[in-house]
C-alpha positions as CSV (number, residue, x, y, z in Angstrom):
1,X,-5.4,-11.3,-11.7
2,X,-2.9,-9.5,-9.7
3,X,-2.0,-9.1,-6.0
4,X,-2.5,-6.5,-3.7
5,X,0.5,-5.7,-0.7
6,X,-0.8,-4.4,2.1
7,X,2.0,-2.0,4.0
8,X,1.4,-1.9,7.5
9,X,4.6,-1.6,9.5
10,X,4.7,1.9,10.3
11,X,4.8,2.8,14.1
12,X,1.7,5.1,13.8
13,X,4.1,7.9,16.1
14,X,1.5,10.4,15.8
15,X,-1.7,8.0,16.1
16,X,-0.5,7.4,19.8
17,X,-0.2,4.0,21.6
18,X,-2.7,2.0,19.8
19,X,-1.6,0.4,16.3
20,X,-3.7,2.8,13.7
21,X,-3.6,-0.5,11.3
22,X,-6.2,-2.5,13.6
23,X,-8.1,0.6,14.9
24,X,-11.4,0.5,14.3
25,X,-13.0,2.6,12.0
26,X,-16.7,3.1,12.1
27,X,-16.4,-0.3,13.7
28,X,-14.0,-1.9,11.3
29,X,-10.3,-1.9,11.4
30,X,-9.1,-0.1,9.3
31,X,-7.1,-2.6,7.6
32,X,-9.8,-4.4,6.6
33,X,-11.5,-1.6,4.9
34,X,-8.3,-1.3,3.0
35,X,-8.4,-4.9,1.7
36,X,-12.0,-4.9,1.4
37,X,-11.3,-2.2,-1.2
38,X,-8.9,-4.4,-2.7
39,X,-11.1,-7.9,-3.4
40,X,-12.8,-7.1,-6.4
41,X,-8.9,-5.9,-8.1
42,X,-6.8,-8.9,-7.4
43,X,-6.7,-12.6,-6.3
44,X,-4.5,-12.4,-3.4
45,X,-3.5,-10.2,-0.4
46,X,0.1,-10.1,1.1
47,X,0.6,-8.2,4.5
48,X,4.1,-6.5,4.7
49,X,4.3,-5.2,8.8
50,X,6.2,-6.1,11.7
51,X,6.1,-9.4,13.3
52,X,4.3,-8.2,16.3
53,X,1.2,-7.0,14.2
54,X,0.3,-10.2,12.8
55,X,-2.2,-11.9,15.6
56,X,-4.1,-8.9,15.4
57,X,-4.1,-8.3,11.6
58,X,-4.9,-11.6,10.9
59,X,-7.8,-11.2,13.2
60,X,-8.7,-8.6,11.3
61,X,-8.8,-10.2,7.3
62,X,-9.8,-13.5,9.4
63,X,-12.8,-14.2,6.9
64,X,-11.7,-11.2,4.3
65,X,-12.6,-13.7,0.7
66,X,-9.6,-13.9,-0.9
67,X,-5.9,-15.9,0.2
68,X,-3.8,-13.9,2.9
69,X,-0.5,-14.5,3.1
70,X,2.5,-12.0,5.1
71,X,5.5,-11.1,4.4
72,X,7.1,-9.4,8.0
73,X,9.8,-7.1,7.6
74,X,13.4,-9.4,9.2
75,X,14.7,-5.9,10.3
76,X,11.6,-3.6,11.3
77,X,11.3,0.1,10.8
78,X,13.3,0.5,7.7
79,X,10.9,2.5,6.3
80,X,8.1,2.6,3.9
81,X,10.9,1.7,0.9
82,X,12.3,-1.2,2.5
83,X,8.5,-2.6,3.6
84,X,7.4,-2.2,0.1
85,X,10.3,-4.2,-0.7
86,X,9.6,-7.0,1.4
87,X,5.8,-7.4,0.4
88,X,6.5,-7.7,-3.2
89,X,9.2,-10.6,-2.8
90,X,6.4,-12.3,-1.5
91,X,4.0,-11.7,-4.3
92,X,4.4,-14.7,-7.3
93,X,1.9,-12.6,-9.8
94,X,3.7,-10.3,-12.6
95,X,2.6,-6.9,-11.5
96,X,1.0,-6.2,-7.6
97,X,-0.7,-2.6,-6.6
98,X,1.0,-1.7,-3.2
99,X,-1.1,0.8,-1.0
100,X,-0.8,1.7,2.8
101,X,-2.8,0.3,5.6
102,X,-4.1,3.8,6.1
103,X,-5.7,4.6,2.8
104,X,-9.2,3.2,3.5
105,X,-10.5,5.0,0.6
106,X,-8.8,3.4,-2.1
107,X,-10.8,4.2,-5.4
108,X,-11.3,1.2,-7.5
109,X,-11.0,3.5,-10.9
110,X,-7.5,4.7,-9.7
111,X,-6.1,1.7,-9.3
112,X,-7.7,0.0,-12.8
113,X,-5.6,3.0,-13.9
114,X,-2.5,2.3,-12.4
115,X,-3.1,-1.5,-13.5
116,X,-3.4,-0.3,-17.1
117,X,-0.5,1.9,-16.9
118,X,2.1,-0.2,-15.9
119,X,1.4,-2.6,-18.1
120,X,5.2,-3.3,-20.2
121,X,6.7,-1.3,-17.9
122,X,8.3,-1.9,-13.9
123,X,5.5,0.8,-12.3
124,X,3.3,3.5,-12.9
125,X,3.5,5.6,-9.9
126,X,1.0,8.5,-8.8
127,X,2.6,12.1,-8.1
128,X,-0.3,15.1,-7.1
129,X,-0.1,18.6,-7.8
130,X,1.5,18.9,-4.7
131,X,4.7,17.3,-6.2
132,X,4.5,14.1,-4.0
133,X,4.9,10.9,-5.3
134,X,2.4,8.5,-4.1
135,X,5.1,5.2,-4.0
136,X,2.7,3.6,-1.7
137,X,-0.3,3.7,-4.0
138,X,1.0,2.4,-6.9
139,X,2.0,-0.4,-9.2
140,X,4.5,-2.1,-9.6
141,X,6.2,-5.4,-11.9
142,X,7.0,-7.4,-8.5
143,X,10.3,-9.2,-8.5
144,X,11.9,-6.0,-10.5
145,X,10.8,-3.9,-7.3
146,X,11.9,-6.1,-4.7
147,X,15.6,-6.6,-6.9
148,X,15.6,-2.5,-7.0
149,X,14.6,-2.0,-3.3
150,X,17.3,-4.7,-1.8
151,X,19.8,-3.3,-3.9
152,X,18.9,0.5,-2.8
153,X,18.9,-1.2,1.3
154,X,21.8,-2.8,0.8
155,X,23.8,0.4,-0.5
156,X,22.0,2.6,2.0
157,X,19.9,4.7,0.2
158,X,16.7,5.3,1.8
159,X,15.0,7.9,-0.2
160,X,11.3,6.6,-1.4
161,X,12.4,7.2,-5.3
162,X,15.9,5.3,-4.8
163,X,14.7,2.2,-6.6
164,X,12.9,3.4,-9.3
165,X,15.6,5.2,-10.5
166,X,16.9,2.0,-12.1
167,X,13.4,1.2,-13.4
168,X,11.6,1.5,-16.2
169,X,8.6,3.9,-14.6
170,X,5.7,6.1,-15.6
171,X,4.8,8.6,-13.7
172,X,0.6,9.1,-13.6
173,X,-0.1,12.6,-13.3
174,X,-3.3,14.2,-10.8
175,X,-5.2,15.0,-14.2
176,X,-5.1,11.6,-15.4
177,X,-6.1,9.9,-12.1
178,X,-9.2,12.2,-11.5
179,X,-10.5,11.2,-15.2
180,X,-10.4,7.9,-13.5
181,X,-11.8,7.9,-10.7
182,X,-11.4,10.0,-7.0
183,X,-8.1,11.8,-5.4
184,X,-9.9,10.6,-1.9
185,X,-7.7,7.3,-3.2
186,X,-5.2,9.0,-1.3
187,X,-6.3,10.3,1.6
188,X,-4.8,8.9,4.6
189,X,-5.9,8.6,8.1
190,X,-2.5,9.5,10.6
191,X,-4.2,11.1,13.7
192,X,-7.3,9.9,16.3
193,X,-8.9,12.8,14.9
194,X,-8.2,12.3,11.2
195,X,-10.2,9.1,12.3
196,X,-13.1,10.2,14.0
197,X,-13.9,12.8,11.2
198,X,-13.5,10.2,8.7
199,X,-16.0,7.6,10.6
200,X,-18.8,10.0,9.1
201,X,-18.1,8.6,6.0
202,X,-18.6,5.2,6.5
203,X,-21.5,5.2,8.7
């Protein structure tokens, strides 16, 4: 089976002072719920955050079933791109589904999809009808990633796309993932309040 990156470095600006990976949600960081999502998909877990994070995720996915291994970003707050990056240099499976600490929602059909998708090629990446691209929910063929994203850091280029854009991607359109399973998949929790509406839903 494959591996699943956890990418949790983000500062969580509009969360406030607390770290939105660890909160608690319905009583669970939210972290976890993310890789709880993610056991029955693949074999292993890799963390990509900053090095300050790590006591307190590991707390978190301290008896989460599966091997956890992380992968902390050298230079910190590079941005989603560069994290994404760093997590799948780590990974020593072919392909890895990468998906943001704040997505507790993850929909198992969506990413069987993705999976099944990016099979022969270097990722299959969500994009909604809202014209986003959903980079971190997505898959990806790992050491091809991690070569595109270094190169796309080391030139400076920061946009999310930059490293596809030497890849051999297919792009998964909102149709297509809602035959598979729920567009909750990508629903992520930024605000205190995002949270507490969301506890509801896990009670």
């Amino acid at each position: 089976m494959p591996t699943g990156v956890i990418i949790a470095g983000g500062r969580s600006t509009r969360f406030g002072e607390a770290d939105k990976a660890v909160a608690p949600l319905a009583g669970v960081p939210m972290i976890r719920r993310v890789a709880d999502r993610l056991v029955p998909l693949v074999d292993a877990i890799v963390i990509n955050g900053r090095p300050d994070q790590r006591e307190a995720i590991e707390a978190a996915l301290a008896d989460l079933s599966l091997p956890v291994s992380y992968a902390p970003d050298e230079t910190p707050d590079e941005g989603p791109m560069a994290g994404i990056g760093t997590g799948l240099r780590a990974v020593d499976t072919e392909y890895a589904v990468v998906v943001a600490c704040d997505m507790p929602f993850l929909d198992r059909g969506v990413v069987e999809l993705l999976f099944e998708r990016a099979a022969g090629h270097d990722a299959a990446v969500p994009k909604l009808d809202d014209g986003w691209y959903q980079t971190t929910q997505a898959v990806y063929r790992a050491d091809a990633m991690a070569d595109a994203c270094e190169r796309a850091v080391a030139r400076g280029d920061r946009k999310i796309l930059a490293p596809l854009e030497e890849l051999d991607w297919v792009v998964i359109s909102e149709a297509e993932l809602e035959s598979a399973g729920s567009l909750e998949s990508f629903r992520n929790l930024n605000t205190q309040a995002e949270f507490e509406r969301a506890e509801t839903e896990f009670a």
